[in-house]
N, C-alpha and C positions, 0 to 999 in steps of 0.2 A: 507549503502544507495547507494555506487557506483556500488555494486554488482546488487542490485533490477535495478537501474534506466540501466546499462548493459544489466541484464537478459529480459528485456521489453520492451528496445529499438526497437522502429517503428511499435510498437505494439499499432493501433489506440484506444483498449478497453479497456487499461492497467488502465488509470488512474480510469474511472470509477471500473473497476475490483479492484485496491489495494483500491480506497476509503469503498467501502463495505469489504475489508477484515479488515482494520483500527477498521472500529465500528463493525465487529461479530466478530471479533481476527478470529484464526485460528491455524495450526502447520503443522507440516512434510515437510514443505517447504523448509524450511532454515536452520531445525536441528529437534531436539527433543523434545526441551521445545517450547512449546506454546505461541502464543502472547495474552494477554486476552484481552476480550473487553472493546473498548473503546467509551461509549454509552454517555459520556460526550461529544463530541466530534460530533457537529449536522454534517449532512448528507454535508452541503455548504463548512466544514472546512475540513471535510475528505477529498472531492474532491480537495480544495486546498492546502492543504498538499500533499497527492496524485500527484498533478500536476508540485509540486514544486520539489520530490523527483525524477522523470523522467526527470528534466532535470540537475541532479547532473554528474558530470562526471571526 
């Protein structure tokens, strides 16, 4: 989490950006294994989680 909330630091689109990556998962970013999706997870909680993980430090 400190590496992401680092790598995006003052990055104003970040949180909206990792919230959609949250619920479509994704990969290559961080390794090789893939994060899947998590469609559980509505659109308002991704964002704040998202929100909460950028200001980890």
């Amino acid at each position: 989490m400190k590496e992401v909330a680092a790598k995006y630091k003052g990055d104003g689109s970040a949180a909206e950006m990792l919230a959609k990556k949250i619920r479509a998962g994704g990969g290559g970013v961080w390794g090789q294994m893939a994060m899947p999706p998590q469609l559980q997870v509505t659109e308002a909680d991704a964002k704040t989680l998202a929100e909460y993980i950028l200001t980890i430090n």
